[in-house]
Each structure stands twice: as C-alpha cells, then as structure tokens.
Gaussian input, Z-matrix of N, CA and C with variables (Angstrom, degrees):
# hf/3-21g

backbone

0 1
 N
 C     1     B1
 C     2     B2     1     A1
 N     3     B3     2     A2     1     D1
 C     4     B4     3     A3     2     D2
 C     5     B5     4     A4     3     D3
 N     6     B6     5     A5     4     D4
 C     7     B7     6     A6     5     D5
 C     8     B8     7     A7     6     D6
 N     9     B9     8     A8     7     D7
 C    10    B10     9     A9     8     D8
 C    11    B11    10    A10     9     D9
 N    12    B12    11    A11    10    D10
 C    13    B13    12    A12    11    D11
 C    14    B14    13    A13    12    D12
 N    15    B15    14    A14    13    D13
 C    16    B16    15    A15    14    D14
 C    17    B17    16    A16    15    D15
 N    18    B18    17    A17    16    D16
 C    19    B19    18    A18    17    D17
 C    20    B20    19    A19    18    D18
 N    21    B21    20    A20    19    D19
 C    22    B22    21    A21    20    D20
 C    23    B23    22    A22    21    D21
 N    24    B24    23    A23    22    D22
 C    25    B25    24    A24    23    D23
 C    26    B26    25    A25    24    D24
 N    27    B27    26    A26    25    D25
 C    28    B28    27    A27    26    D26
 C    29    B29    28    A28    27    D27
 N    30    B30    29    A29    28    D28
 C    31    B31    30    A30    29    D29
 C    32    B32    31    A31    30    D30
 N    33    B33    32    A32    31    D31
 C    34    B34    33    A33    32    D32
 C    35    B35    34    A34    33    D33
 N    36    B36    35    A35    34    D34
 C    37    B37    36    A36    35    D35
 C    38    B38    37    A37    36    D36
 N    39    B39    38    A38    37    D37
 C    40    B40    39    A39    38    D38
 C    41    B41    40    A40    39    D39
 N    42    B42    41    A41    40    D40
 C    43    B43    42    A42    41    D41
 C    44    B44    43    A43    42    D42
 N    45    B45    44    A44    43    D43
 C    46    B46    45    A45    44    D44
 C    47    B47    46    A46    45    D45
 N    48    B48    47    A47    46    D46
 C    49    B49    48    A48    47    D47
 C    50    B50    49    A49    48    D48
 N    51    B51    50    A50    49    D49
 C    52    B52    51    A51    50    D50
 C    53    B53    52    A52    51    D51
 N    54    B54    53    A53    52    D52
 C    55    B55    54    A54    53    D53
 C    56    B56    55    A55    54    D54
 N    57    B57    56    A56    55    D55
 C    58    B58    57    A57    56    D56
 C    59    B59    58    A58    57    D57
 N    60    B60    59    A59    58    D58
 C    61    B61    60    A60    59    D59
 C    62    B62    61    A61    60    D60
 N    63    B63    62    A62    61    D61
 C    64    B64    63    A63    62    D62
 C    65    B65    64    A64    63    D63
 N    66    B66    65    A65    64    D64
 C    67    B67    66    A66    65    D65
 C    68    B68    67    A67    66    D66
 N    69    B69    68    A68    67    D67
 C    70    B70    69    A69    68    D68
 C    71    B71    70    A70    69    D69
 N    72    B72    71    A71    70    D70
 C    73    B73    72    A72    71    D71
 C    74    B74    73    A73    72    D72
 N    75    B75    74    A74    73    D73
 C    76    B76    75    A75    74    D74
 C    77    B77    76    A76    75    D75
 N    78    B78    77    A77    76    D76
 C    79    B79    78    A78    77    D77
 C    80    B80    79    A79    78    D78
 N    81    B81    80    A80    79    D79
 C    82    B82    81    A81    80    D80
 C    83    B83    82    A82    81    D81
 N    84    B84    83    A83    82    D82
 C    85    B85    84    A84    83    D83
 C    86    B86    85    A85    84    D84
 N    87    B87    86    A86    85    D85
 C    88    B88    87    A87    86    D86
 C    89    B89    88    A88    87    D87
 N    90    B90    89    A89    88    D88
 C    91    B91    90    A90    89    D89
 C    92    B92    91    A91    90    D90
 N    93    B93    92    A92    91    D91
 C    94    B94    93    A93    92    D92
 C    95    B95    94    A94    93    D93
 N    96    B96    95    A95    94    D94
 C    97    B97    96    A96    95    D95
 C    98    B98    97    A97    96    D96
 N    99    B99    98    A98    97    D97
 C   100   B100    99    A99    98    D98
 C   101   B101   100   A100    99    D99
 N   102   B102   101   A101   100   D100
 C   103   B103   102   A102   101   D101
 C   104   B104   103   A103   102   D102
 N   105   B105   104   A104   103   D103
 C   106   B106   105   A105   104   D104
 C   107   B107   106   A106   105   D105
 N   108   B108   107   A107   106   D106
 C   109   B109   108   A108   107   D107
 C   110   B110   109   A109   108   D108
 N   111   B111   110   A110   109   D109
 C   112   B112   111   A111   110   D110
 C   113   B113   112   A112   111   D111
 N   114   B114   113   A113   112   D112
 C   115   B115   114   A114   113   D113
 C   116   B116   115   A115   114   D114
 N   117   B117   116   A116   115   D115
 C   118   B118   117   A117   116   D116
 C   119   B119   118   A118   117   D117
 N   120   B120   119   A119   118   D118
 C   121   B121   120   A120   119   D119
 C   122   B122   121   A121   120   D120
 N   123   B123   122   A122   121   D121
 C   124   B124   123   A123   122   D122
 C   125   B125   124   A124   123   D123
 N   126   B126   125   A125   124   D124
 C   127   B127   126   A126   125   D125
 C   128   B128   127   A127   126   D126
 N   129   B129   128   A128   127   D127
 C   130   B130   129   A129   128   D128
 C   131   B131   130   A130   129   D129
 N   132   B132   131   A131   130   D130
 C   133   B133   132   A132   131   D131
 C   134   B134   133   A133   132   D132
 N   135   B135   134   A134   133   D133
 C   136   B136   135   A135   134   D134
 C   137   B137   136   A136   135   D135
 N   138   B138   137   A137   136   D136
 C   139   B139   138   A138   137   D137
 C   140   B140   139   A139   138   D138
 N   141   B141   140   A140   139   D139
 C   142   B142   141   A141   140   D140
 C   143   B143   142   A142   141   D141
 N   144   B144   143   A143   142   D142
 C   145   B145   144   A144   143   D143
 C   146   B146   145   A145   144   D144
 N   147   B147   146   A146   145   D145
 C   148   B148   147   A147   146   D146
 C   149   B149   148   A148   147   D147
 N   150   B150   149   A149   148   D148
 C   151   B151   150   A150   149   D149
 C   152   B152   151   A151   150   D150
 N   153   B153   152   A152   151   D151
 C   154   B154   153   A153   152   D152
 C   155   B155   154   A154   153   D153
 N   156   B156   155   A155   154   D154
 C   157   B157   156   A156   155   D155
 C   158   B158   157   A157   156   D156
 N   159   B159   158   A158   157   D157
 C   160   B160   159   A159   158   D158
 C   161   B161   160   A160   159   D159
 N   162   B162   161   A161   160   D160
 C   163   B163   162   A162   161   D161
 C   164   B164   163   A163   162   D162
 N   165   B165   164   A164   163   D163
 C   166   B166   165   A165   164   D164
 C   167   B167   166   A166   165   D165
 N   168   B168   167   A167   166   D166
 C   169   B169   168   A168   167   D167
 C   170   B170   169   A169   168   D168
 N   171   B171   170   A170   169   D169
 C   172   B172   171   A171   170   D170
 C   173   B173   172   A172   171   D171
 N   174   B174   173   A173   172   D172
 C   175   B175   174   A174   173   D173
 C   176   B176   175   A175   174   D174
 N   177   B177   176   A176   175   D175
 C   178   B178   177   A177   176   D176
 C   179   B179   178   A178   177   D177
 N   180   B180   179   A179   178   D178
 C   181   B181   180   A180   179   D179
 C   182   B182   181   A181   180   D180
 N   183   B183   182   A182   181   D181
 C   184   B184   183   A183   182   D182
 C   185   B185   184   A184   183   D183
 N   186   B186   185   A185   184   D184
 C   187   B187   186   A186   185   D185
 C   188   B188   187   A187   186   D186
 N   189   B189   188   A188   187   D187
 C   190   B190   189   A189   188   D188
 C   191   B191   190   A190   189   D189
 N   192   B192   191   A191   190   D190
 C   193   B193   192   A192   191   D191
 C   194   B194   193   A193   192   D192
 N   195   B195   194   A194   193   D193
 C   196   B196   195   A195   194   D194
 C   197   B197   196   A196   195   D195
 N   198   B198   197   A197   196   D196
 C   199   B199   198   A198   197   D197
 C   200   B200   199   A199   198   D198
 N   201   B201   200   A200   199   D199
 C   202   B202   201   A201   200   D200
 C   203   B203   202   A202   201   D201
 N   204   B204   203   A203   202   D202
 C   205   B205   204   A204   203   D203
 C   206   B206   205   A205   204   D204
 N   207   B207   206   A206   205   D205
 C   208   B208   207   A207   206   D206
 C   209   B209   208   A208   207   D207
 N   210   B210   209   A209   208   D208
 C   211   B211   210   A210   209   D209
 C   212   B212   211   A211   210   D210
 N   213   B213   212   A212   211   D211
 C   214   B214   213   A213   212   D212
 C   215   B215   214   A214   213   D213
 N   216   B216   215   A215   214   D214
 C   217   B217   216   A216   215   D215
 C   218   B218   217   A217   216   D216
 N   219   B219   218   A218   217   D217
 C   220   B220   219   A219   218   D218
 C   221   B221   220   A220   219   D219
 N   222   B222   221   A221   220   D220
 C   223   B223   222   A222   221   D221
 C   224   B224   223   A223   222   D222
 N   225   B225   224   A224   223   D223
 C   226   B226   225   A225   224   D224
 C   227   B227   226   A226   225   D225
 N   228   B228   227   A227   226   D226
 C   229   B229   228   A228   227   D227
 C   230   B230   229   A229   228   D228
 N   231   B231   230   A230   229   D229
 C   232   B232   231   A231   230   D230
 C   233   B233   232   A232   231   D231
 N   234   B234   233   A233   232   D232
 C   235   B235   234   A234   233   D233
 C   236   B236   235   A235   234   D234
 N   237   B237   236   A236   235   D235
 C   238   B238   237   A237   236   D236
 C   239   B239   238   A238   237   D237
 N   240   B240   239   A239   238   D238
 C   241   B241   240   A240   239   D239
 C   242   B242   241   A241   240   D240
 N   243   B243   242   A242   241   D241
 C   244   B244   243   A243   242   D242
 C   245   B245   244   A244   243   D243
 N   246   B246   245   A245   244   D244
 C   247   B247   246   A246   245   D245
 C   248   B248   247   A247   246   D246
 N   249   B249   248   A248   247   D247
 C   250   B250   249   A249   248   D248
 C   251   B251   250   A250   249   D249
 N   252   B252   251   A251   250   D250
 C   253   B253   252   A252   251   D251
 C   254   B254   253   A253   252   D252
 N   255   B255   254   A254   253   D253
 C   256   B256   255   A255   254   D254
 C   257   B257   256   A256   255   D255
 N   258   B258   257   A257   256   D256
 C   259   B259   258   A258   257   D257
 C   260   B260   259   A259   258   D258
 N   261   B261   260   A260   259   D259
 C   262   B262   261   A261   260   D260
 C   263   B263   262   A262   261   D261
 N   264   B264   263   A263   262   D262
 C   265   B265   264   A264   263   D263
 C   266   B266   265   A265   264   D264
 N   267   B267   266   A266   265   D265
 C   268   B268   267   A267   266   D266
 C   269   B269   268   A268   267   D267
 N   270   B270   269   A269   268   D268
 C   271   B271   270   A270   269   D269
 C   272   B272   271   A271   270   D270
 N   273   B273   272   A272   271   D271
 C   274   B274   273   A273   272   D272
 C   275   B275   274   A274   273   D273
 N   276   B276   275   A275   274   D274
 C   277   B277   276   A276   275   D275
 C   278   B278   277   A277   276   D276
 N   279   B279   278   A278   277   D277
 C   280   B280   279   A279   278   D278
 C   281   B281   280   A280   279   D279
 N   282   B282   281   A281   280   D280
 C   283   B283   282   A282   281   D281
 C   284   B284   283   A283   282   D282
 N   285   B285   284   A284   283   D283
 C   286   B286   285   A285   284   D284
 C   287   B287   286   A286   285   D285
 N   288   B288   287   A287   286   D286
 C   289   B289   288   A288   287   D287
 C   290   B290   289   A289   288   D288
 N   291   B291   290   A290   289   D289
 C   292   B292   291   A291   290   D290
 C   293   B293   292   A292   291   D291
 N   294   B294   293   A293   292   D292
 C   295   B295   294   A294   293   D293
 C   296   B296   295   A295   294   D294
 N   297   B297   296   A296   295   D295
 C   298   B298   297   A297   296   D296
 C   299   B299   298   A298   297   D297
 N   300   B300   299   A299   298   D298
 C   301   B301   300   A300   299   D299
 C   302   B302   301   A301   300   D300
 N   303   B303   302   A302   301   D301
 C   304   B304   303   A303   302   D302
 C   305   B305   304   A304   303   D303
 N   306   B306   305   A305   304   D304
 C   307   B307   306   A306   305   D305
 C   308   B308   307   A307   306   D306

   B1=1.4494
   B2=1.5329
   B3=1.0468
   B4=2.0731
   B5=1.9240
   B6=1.2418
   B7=1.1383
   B8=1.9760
   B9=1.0248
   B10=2.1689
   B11=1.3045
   B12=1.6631
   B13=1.3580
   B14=1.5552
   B15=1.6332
   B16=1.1816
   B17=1.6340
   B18=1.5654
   B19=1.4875
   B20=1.6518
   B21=1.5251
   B22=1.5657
   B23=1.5686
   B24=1.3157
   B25=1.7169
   B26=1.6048
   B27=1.4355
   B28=0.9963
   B29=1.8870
   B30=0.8834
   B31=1.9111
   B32=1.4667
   B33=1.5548
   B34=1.9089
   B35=1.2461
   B36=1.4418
   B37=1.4018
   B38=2.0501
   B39=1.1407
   B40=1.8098
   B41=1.5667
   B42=1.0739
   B43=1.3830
   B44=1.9661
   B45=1.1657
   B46=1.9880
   B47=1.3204
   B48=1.4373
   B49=1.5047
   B50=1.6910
   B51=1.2603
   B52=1.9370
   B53=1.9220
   B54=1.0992
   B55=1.9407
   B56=1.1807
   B57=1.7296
   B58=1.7806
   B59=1.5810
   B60=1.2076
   B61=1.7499
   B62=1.4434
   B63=1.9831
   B64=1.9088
   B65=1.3737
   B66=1.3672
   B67=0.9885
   B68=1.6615
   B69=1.3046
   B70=1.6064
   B71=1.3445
   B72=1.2407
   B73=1.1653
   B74=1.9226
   B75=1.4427
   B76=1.5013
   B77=1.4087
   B78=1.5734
   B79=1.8496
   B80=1.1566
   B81=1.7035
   B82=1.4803
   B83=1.2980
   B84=1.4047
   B85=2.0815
   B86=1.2129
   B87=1.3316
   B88=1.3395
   B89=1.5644
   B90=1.4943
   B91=1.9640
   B92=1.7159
   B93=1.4088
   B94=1.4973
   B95=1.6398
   B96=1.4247
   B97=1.1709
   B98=1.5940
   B99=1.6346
   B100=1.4396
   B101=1.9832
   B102=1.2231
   B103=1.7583
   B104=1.1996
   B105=1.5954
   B106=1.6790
   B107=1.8610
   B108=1.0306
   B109=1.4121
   B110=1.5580
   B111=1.4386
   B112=1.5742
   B113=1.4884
   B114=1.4743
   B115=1.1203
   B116=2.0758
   B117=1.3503
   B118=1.2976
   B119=1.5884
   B120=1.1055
   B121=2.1261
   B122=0.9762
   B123=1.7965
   B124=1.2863
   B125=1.9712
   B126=0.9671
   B127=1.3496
   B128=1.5567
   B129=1.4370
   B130=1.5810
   B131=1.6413
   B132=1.4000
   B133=1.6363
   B134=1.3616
   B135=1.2874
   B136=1.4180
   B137=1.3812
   B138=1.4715
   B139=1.1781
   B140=1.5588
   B141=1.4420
   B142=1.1990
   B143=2.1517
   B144=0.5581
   B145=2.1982
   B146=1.8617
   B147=0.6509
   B148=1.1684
   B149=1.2405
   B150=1.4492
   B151=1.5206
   B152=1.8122
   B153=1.9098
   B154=1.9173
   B155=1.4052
   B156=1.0721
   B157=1.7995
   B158=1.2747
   B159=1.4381
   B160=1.0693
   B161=1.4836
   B162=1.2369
   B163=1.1683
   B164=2.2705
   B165=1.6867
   B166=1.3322
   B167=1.9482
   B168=1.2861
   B169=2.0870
   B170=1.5322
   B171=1.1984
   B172=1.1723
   B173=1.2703
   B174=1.9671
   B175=1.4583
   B176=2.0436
   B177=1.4869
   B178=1.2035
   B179=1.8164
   B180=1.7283
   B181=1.7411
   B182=1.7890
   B183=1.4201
   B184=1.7136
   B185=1.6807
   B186=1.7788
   B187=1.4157
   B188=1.6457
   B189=1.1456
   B190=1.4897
   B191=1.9022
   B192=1.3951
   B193=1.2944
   B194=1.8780
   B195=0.9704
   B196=1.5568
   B197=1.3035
   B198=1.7595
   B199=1.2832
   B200=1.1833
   B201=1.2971
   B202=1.4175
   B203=1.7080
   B204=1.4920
   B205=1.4731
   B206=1.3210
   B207=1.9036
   B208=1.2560
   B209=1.8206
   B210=1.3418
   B211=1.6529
   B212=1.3279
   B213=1.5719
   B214=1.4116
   B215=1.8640
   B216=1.7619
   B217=1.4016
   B218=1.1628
   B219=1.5898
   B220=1.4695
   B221=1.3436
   B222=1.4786
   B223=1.7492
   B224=1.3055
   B225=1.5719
   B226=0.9600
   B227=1.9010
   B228=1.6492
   B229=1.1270
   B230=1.4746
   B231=1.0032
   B232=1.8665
   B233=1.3913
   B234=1.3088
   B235=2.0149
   B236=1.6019
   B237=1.6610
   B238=1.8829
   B239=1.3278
   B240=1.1842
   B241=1.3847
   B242=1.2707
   B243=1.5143
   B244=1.4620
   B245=1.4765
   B246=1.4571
   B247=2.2565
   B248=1.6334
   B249=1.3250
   B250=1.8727
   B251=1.4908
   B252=1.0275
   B253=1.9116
   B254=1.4889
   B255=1.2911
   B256=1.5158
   B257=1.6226
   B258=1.2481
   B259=1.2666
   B260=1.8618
   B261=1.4055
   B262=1.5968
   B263=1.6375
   B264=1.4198
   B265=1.3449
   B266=1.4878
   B267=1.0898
   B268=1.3843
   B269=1.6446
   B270=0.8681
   B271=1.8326
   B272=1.4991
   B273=1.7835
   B274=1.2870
   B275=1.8577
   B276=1.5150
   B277=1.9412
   B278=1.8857
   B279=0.8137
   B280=2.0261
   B281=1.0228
   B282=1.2502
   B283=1.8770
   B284=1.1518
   B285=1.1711
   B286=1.7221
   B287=1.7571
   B288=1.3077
   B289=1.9876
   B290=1.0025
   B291=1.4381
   B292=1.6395
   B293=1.6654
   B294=1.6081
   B295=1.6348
   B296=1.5026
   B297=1.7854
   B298=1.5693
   B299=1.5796
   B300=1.4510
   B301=1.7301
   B302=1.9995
   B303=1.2755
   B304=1.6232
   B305=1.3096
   B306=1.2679
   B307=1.7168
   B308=1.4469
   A1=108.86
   A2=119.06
   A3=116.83
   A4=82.53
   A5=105.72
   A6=100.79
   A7=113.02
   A8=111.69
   A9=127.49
   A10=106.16
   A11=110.15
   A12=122.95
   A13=129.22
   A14=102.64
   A15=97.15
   A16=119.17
   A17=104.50
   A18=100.60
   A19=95.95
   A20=143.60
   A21=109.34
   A22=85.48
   A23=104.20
   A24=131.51
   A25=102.67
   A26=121.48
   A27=133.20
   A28=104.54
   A29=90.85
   A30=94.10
   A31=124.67
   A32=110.93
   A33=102.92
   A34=104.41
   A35=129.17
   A36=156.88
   A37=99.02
   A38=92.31
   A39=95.24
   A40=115.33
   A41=123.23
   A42=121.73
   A43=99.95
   A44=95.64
   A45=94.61
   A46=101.12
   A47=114.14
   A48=120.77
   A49=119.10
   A50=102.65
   A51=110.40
   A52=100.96
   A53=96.42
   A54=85.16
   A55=102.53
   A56=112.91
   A57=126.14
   A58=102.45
   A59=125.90
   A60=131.00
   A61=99.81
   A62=106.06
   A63=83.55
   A64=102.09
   A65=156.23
   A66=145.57
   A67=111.58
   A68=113.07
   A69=120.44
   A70=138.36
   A71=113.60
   A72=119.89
   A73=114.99
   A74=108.92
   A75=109.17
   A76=133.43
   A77=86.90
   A78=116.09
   A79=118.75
   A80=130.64
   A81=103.65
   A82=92.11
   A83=105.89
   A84=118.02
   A85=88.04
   A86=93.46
   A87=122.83
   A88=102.27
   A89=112.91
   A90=110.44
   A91=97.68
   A92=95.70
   A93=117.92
   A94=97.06
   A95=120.43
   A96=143.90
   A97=94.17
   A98=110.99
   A99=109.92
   A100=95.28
   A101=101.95
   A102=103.67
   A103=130.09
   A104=95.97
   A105=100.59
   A106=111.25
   A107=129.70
   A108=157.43
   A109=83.52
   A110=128.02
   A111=137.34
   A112=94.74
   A113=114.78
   A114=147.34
   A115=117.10
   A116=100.36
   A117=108.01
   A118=88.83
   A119=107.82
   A120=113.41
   A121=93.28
   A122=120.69
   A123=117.72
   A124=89.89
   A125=128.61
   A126=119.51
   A127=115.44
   A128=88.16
   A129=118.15
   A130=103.61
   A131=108.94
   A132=119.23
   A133=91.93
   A134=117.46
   A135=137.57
   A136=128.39
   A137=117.98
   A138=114.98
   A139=125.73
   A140=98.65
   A141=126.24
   A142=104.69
   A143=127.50
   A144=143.68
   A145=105.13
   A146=116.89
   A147=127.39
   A148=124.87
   A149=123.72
   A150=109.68
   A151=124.58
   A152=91.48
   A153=87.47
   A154=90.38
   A155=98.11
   A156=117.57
   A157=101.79
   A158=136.77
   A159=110.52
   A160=134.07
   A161=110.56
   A162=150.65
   A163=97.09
   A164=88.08
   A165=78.13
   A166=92.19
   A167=106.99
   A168=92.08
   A169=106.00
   A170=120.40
   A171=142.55
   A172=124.45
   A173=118.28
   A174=88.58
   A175=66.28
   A176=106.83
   A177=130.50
   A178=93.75
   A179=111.95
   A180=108.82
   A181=72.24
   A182=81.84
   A183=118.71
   A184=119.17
   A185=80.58
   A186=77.44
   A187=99.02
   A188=132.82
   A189=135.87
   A190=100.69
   A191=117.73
   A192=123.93
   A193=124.44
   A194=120.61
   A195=115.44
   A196=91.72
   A197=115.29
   A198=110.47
   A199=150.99
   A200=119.77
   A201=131.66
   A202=114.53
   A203=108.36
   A204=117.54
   A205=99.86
   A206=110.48
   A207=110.37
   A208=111.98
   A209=112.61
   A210=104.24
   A211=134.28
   A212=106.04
   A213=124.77
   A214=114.34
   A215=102.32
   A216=113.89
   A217=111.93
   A218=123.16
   A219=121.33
   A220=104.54
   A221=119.75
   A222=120.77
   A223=92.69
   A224=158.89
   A225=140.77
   A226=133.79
   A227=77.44
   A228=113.12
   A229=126.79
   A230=119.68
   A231=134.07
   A232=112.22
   A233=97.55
   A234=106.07
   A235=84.20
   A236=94.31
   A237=96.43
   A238=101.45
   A239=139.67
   A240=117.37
   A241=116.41
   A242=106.23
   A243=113.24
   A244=110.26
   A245=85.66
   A246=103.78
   A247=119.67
   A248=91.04
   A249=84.05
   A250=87.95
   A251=125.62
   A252=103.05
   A253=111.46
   A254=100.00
   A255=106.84
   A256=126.44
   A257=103.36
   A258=126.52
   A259=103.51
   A260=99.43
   A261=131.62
   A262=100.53
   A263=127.62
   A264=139.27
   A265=129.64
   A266=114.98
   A267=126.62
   A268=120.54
   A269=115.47
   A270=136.09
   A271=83.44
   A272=99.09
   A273=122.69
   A274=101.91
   A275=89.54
   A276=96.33
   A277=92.24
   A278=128.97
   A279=120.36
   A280=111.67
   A281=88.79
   A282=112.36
   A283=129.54
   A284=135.95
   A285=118.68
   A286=83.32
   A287=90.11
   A288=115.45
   A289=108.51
   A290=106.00
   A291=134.64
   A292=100.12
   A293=112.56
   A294=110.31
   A295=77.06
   A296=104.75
   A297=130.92
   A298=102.68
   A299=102.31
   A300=101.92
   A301=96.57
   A302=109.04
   A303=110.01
   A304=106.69
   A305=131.30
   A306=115.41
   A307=107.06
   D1=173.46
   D2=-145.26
   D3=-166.47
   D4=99.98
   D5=158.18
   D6=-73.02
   D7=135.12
   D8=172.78
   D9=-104.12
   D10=108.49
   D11=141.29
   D12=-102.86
   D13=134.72
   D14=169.58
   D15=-149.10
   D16=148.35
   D17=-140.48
   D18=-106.56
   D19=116.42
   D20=-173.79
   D21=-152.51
   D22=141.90
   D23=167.33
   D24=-29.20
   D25=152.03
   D26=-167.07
   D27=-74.12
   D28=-32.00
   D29=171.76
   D30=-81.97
   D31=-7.65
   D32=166.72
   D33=-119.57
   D34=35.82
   D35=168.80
   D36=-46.92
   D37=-89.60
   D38=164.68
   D39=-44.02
   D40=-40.73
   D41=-170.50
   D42=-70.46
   D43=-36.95
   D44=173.43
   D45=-59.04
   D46=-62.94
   D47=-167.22
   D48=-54.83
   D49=-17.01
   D50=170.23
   D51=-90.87
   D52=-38.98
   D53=172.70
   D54=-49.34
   D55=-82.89
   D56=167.11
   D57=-4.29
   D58=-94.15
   D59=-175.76
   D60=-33.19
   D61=-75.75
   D62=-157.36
   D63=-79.28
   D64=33.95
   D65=153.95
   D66=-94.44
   D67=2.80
   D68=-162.16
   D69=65.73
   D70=3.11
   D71=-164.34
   D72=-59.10
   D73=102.27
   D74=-173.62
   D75=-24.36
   D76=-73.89
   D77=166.46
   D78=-108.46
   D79=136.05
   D80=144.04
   D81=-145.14
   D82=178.40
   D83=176.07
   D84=-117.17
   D85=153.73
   D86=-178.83
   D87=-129.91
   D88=144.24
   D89=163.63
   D90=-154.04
   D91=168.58
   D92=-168.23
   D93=-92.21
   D94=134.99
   D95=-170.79
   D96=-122.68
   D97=135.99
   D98=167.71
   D99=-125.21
   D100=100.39
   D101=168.68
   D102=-87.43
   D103=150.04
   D104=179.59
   D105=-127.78
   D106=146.73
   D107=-179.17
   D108=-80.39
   D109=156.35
   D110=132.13
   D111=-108.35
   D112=160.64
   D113=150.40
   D114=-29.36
   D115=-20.87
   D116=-142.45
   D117=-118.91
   D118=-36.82
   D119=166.16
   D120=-85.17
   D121=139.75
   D122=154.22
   D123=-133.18
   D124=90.83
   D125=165.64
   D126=-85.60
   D127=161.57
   D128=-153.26
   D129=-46.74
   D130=-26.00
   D131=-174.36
   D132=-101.92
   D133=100.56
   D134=146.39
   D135=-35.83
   D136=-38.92
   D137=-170.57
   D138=-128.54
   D139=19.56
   D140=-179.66
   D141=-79.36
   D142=-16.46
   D143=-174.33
   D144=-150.47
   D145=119.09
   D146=153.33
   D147=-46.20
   D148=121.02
   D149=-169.22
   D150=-106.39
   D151=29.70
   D152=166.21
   D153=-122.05
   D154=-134.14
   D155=-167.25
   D156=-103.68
   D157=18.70
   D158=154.41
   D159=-92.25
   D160=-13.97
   D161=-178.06
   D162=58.78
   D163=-148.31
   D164=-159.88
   D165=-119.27
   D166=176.78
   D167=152.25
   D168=-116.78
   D169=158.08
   D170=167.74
   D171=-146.94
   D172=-178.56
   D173=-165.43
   D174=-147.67
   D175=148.84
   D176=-170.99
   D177=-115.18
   D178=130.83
   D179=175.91
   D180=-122.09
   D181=161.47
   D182=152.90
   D183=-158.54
   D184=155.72
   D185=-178.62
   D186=-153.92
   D187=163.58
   D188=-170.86
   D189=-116.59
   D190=86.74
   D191=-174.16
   D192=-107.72
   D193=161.36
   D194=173.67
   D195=-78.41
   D196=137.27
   D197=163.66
   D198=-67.35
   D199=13.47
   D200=158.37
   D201=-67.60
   D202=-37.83
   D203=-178.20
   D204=-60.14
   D205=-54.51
   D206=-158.00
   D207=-77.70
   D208=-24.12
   D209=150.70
   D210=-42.55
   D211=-52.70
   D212=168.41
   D213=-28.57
   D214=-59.85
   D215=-178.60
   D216=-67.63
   D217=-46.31
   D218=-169.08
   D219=-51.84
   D220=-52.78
   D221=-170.29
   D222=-73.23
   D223=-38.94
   D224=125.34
   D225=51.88
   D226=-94.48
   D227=178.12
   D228=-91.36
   D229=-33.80
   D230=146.40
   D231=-38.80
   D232=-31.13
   D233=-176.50
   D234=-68.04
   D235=-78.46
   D236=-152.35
   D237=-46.11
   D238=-23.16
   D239=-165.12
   D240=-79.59
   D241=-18.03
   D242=-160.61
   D243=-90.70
   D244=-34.14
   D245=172.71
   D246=-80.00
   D247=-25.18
   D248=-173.58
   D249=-108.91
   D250=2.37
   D251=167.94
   D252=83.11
   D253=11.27
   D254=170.39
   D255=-62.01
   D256=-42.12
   D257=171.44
   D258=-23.27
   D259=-72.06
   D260=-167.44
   D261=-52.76
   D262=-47.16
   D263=-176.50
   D264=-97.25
   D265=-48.45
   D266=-169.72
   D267=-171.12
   D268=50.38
   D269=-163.11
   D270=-47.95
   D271=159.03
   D272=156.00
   D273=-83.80
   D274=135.99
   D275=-173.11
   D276=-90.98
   D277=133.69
   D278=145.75
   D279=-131.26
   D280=162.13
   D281=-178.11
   D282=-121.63
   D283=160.69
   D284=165.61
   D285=-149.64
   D286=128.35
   D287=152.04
   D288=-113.77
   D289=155.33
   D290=167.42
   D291=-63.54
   D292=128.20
   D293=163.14
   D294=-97.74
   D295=135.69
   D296=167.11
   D297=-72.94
   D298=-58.32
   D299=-158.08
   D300=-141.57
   D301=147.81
   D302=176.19
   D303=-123.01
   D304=130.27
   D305=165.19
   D306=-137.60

C-alpha cells in the first residue's frame, strides 16, 4: 500500500479532482492548507508560497492506494504539469510513501 500526496494551489483544485476520477482513485480526503514562504527559503519555484504575510491557499488530497493506482496518478500529474505549463508557475507537488503497517 503507497500512501498519495498531492499538494496544488487553490485554482487546479478541480483539475486534481479529474486526475482522482480518471485515474480511479476510490476514496480520497481532501483539506484546505493556508501557506507561508519565510524570507529564509527561497526555492527555485517562486510562485509556488507567497513570499509576505499573506501567504497563499491551497488544498492538500490523500489517499491510501495499491501502488499501481498510485503510479497511475504520479504519471498523471507529470503529464498536467508538463502540458498546462504548470511546471513553470505553480506545479502540482505528489508524493507516494511506503504504508509500513495498516490496522
């Protein structure tokens, strides 16, 4: 089992949730993330956090999948970023961890 994170700006919110569908993904949760930049990170993606105090919104999914599903999404999402130019601005982030143990 492969826990899937994925981290994306409050405006490609739906665009996750159509990966999620045509990728199949059964279940997942979704919650509202409010981010902040420090002064002291500056990564290479500029426009991914906001860098005063207002910070930015975003929205964080998970889901606990067999990893074939969660391959499915990762290439997924490597697509959109690469086609809609997301990459360049504000990419969709994902993840996959190892689930050790489930009970």
């Amino acid at each position: 089992m492969k826990l899937l994170i994925i981290l994306s700006i409050e405006e490609y919110t739906d665009d996750v949730r159509k990966i999620l569908a045509q990728q199949k993904v059964p279940i997942y949760s979704e919650t509202n993330v409010h981010g902040f930049r420090t002064g002291e990170y500056q990564p290479d993606i500029t426009n991914w956090f906001a860098g005063d105090d207002h910070g930015i919104y975003s929205t964080l999914f998970f889901s606990i999948q067999d990893g074939e599903c969660v391959e499915r999404v990762l290439e997924e999402v490597k697509t959109y970023n690469r086609e809609t130019g997301a990459e360049q601005q504000n990419p969709l982030h994902a993840y996959s961890l190892n689930v050790e143990e489930a009970v």
